[in-house]
N, C-alpha and C positions, 0 to 999 in steps of 0.2 A: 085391454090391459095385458101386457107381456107379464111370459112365466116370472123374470126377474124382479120386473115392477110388483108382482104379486108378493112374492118374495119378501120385498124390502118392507112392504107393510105388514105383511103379517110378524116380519121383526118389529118393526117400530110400535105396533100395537101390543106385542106379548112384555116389550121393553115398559111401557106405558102402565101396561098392568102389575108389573113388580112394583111399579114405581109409585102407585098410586096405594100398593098390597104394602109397601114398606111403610109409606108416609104415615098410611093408617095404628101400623104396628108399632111405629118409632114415639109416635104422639101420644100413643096410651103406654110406652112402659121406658121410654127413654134409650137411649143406644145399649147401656152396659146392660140391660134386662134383658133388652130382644135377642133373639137367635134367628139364625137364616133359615132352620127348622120353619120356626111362626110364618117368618113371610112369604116361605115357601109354602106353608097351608095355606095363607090367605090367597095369594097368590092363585092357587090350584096349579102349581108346577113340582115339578122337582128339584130338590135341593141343588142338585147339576147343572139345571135350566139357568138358575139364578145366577150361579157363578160364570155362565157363560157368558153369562152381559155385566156382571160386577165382580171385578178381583177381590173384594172383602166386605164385610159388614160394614166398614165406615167408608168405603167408597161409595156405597147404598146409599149411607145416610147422608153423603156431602152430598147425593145426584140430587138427592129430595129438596136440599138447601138450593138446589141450581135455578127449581121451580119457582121457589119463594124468589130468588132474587128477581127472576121474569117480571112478579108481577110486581116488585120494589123500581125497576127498569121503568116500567111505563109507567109509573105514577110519577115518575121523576120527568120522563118523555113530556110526559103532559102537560107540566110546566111551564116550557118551552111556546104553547100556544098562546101564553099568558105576558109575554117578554115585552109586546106592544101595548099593553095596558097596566100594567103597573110596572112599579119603578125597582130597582135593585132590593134595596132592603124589605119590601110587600116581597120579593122574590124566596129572599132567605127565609121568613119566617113562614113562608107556606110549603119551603120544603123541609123545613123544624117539622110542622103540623105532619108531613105525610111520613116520618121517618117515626115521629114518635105515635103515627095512627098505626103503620106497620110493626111496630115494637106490642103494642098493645091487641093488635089483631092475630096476629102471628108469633107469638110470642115463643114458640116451638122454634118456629126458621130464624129469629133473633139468636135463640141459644146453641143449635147447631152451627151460626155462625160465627158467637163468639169462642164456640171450641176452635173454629179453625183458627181463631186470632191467637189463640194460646198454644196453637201448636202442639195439642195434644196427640192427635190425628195423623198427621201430615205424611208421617214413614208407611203407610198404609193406603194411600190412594193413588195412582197413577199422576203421573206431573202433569199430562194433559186436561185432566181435571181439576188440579188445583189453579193450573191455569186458567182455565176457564172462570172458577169463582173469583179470579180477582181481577180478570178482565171486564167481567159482570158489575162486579163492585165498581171500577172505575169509570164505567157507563155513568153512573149514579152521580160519580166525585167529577165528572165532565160537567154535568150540568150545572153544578154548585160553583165551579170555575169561570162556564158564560157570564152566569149571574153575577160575579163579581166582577168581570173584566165590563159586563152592561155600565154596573156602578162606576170602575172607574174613565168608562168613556163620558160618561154624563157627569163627571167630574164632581159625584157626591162623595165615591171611594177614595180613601190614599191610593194613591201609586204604590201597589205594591203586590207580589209574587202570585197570581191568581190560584195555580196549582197550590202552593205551598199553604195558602190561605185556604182553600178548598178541604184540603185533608185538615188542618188545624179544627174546622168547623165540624166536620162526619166526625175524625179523634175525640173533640167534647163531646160533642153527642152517644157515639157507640161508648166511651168511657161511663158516664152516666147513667147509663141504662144497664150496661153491663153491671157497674157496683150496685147501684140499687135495686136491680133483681133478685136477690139474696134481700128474704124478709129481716132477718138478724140484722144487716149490715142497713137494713131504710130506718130497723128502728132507733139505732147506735145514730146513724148522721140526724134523724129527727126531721127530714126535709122529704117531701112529695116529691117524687122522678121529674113529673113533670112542671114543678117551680122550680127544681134544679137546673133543669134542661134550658127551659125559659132563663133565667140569671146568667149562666154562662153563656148563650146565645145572646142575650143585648149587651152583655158583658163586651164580646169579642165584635159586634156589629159597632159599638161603642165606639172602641178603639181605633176601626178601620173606617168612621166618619170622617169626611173632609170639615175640618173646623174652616166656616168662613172667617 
């Protein structure tokens, strides 16, 4: 291994370990409580070290969201092996199942990324990172797109905008979850996330049926 090659990992793993020093720090007190003080302890670096691989605290906290969406990515990926055995709409509603297991499992990387959807954040991170999260995302809204365009080659789907239909379906979904998050606001609507989520998902499959 060359000096450079040595080099680069021992960045990528000191980077790794922030990242893993923040996730840990951001999950137990939320972004506005932590300081780069903590995750510099956690971490065992110095406060300097940190800032040398992240311009701010919430550019920290979107890198952590970048992980989550990783593994959001390949649960969607996965899908995709599943294309020749079931039909369009089995497609849709096993990618409901994995968006609302990730909502529930991860429930941390759901809410740092519906900060980024509010644009609380935004003036604070570098462009090429926020790039990056919504390039990530639209990995995700790719595959909800095959899925439809499957349905409309097999002639179960209307004819109609795969993209545009794609984000309509992630929009109810991330909508959904994001309002219902806030226990005040599940008790005011009186409805489960997840029979929400479900109604509006056969709601919108509903409508995008081919009537024979």
């Amino acid at each position: 291994m060359g000096v450079q090659e040595r080099r680069e990992r021992e960045k990528q793993a000191r980077q790794d370990a922030i990242l893993e020093a923040a996730k840990e720090v951001f999950f137990a007190k939320g972004l506005d409580q932590t300081t780069i003080d903590e995750i510099a302890e956690a971490a065992e670096l110095s406060k300097g070290t940190i800032y040398l691989y992240f311009k701010s605290k919430e550019e920290l906290y979107i890198s952590v969201l970048l992980r989550g969406l990783d593994i959001l990515i390949e649960q969607f990926d996965s899908l995709k092996s599943h294309f020749n055995q079931k039909n369009a709409e089995e497609l849709i509603k096993e990618a409901r199942k994995i968006y609302y297991a990730f909502y529930r499992k991860y429930p941390e990387f759901f809410y740092i990324h519906s900060l980024l959807y509010h644009g609380r954040i935004k003036e604070k991170i570098k462009p090429k990172i926020l790039a990056l999260t919504h390039e990530k995302t639209r990995q995700c809204l790719i595959v909800i797109a095959e899925i439809i365009q499957k349905g409309i080659d097999a002639g179960t789907f209307r004819d109609v905008d795969p993209w545009k239909t794609a984000n309509s379906f992630w929009g109810a979904a991330t909508g959904i979850m994001m309002m219902l998050d806030d226990e005040d606001h599940q008790a005011f609507i009186n409805i489960p996330v997840k029979e929400l989520l479900d109604y509006a998902t056969d709601m919108l499959l509903d409508s995008l049926t081919r009537r024979q």
